[in-house]
NUKE-85206 format. One record per residue (C-alpha): residue number from 1; residue in one letter; x, y, z. Coordinates in pm, whole numbers. Last residue first. Example, Ala and Ser with C-alpha at 12.3 -4.5 7.8 and 13.67 -1.06 7.14 Angstrom:
<rs>
num_residu_u_v_w
2_S_1367_-106_714
1_A_1230_-450_780
</rs>
This chain:
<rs>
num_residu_u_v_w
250_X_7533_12979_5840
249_X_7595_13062_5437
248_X_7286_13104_5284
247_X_7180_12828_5018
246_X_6880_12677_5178
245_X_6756_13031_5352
244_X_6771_13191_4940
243_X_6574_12887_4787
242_X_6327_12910_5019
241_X_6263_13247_4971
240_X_6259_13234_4635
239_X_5992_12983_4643
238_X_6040_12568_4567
237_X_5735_12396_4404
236_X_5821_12578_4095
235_X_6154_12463_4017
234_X_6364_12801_3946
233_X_6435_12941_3595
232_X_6473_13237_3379
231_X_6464_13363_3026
230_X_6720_13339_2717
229_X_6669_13698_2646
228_X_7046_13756_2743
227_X_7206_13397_2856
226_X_7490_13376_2635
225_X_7582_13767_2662
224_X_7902_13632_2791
223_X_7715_13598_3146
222_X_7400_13819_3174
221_X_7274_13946_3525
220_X_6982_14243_3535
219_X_6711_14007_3421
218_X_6525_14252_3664
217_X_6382_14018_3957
216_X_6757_13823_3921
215_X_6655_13466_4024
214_X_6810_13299_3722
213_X_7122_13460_3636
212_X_7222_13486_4027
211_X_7155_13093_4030
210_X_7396_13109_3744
209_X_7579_12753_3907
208_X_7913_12888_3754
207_X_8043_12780_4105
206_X_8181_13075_4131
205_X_8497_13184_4370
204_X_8560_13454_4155
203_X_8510_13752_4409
202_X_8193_13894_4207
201_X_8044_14234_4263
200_X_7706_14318_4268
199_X_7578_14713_4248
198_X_7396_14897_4472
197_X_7766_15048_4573
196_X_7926_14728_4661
195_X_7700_14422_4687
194_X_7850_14092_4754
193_X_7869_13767_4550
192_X_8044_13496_4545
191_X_7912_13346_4900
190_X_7915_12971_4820
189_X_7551_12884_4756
188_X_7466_13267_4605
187_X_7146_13347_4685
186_X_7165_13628_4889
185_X_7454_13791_4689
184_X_7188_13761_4364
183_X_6891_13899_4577
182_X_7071_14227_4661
181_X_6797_14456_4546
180_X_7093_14677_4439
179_X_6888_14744_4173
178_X_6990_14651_3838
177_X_6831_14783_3506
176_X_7167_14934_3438
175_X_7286_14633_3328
174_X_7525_14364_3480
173_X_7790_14183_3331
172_X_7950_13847_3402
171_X_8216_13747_3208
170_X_8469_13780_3514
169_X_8237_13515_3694
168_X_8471_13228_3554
167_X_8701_13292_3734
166_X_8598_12931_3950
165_X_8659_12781_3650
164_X_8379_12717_3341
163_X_8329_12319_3348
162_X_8492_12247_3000
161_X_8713_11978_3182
160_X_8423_11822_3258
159_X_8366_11736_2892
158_X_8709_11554_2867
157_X_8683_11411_3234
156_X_8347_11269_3156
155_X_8482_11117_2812
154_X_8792_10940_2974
153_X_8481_10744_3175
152_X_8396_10810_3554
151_X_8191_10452_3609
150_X_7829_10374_3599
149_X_7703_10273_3936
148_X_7545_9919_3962
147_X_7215_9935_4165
146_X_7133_9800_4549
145_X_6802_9866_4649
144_X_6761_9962_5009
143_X_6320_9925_5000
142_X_6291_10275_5102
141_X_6509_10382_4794
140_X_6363_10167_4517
139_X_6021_10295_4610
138_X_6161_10680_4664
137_X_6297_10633_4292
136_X_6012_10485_4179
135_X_5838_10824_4299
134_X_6091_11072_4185
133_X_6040_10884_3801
132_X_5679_10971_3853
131_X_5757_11298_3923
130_X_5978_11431_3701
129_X_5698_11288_3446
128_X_5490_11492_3619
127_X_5698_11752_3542
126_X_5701_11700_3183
125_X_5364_11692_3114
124_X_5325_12054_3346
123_X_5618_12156_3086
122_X_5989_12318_3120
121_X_6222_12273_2856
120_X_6432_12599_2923
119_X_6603_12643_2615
118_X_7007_12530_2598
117_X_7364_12597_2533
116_X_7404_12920_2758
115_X_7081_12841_2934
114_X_7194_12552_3166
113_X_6811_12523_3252
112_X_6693_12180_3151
111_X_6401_12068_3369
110_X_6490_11741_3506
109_X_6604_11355_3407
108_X_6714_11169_3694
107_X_6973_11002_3766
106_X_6982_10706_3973
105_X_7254_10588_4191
104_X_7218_10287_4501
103_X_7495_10163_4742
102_X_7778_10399_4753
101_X_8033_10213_4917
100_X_8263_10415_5205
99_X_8599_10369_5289
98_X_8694_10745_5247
97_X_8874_10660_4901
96_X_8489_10470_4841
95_X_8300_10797_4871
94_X_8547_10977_4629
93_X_8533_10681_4383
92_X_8150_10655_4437
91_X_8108_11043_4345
90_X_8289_11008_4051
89_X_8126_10721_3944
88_X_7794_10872_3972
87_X_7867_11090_3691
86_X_7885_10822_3452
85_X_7658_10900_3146
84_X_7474_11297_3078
83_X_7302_11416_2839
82_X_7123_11734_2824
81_X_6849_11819_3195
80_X_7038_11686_3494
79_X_6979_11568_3849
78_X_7177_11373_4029
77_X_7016_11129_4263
76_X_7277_10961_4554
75_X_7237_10662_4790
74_X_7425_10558_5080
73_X_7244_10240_5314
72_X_7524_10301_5639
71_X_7721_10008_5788
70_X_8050_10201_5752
69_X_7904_10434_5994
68_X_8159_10751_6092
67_X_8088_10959_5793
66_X_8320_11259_5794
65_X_8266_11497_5515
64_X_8543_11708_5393
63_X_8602_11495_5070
62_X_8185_11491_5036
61_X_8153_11876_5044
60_X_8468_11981_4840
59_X_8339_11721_4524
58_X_7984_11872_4608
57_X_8133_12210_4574
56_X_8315_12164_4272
55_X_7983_12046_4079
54_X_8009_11664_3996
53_X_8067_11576_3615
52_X_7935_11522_3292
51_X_7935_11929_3268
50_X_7774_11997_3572
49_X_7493_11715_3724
48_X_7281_11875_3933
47_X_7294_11755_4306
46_X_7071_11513_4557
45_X_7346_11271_4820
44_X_7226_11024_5090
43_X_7297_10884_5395
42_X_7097_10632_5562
41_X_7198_10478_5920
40_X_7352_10816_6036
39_X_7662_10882_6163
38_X_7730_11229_5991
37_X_8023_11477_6142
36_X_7973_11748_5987
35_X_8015_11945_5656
34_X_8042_12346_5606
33_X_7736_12485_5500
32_X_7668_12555_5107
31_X_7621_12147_5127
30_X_7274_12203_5245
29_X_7106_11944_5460
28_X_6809_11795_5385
27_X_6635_11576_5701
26_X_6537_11227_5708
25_X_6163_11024_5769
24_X_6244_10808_5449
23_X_5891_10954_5264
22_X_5950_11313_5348
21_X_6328_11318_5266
20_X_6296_11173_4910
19_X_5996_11451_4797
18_X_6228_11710_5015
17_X_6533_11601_4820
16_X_6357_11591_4481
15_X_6293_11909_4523
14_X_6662_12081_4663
13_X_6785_11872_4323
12_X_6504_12107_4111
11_X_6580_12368_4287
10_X_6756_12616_4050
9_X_7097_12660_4231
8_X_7086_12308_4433
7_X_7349_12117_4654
6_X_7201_11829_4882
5_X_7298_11602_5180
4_X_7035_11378_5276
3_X_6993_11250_5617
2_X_6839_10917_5745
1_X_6819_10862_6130
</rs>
């Protein structure tokens, strides 16, 4: 039995989790949900990459998690659009203070959607490319290759520490164009977001993961007026709807 364990806002991680999934026979399971007990023969881990560093829920998810077989092939794929160098050392440290060795890492360049610091880079040339490098990656996966893993440098933790807190949902405005649809508190991976009078309202828990940014049908959500007119993104081999069922809360 193989499972994955995946976090993703956008879905470009929940992507390359199904493409992984399909070809190792496993099953995706959403870290919005609270973690299991896992005894499976392959484990693996699919996230964005957040400021050089592992989003706070995936750092909750994986201290929580039990995993019961030391013998297990782990893997993780963290996706990321900028720079990045060394996130996978975080995640081995944390795996390896629960006695387990993370056996492969890869990250993999994706569609660049942090839009208060960058344009949406997204391309049919470049998703093939996304592709392409998914399909080594399966290759190198099915056939338990071992990789070094990059350590947590001094410079991670200095640009990690400019991850926006979990407060950070106090700059968050929302326009008049909003409809109480209610897609944004649907959405939301770790329930942030509830709708009081047509209107969202945000219990600063965030993950500053701007899924509600991105998937708002009326551009209606704008943090620090960085992302205003910057346009929206979600992976488009993964629908709304999709999206939504992965991230609710069970």
């Amino acid at each position: 039995m193989a499972t994955i364990f995946c976090f993703s806002s956008t879905g470009n991680s929940l992507y390359t989790a199904k493409r992984i999934a399909k070809e190792i026979d496993g099953r995706v399971v959403s870290m919005s949900n609270p973690p299991s007990k896992c005894e499976d023969d392959v484990v693996g881990f699919v996230f964005p990459v957040y400021f050089w560093g592992l989003p706070r829920i995936v750092k909750r998810y994986v201290r929580e998690l039990q995993m019961t077989n030391r013998n297990a092939y782990v893997f993780a794929v963290a996706t990321y659009g900028g720079k990045v160098y060394g996130v996978l050392g975080e995640l081995k440290s944390l795996l390896y203070q629960k006695g387990i060795l993370l056996h492969y890492g890869r990250n993999l360049k994706s569609v660049e959607n942090y839009i208060p610091s960058y344009k949406i880079n997204d391309s049919e040339a470049f998703r093939q490319r996304i592709d392409d490098n998914i399909g080594e990656i399966i290759s190198e996966i099915t056939g338990a290759m071992h990789t070094g893993i990059q350590r947590f440098t001094i410079l991670n933790q200095l640009i990690h520490s400019l991850y926006p807190g979990p407060d950070s949902d106090q700059f968050f405005t929302v326009s008049d164009v909003c409809t109480g649809c209610g897609i944004c508190e649907k959405i939301c991976p770790v329930s942030n977001i509830s709708i009081e009078h047509e209107r969202p309202t945000f219990q600063h828990v965030c993950e500053h993961c701007l899924a509600c940014v991105h998937n708002c049908p009326t551009n209606a959500i704008v943090w620090k007026q960085k992302t205003k007119g910057k346009g929206q993104y979600r992976n488009s081999q993964i629908k709304l709807d999709e999206l939504i069922s992965f991230n609710r809360q069970d």
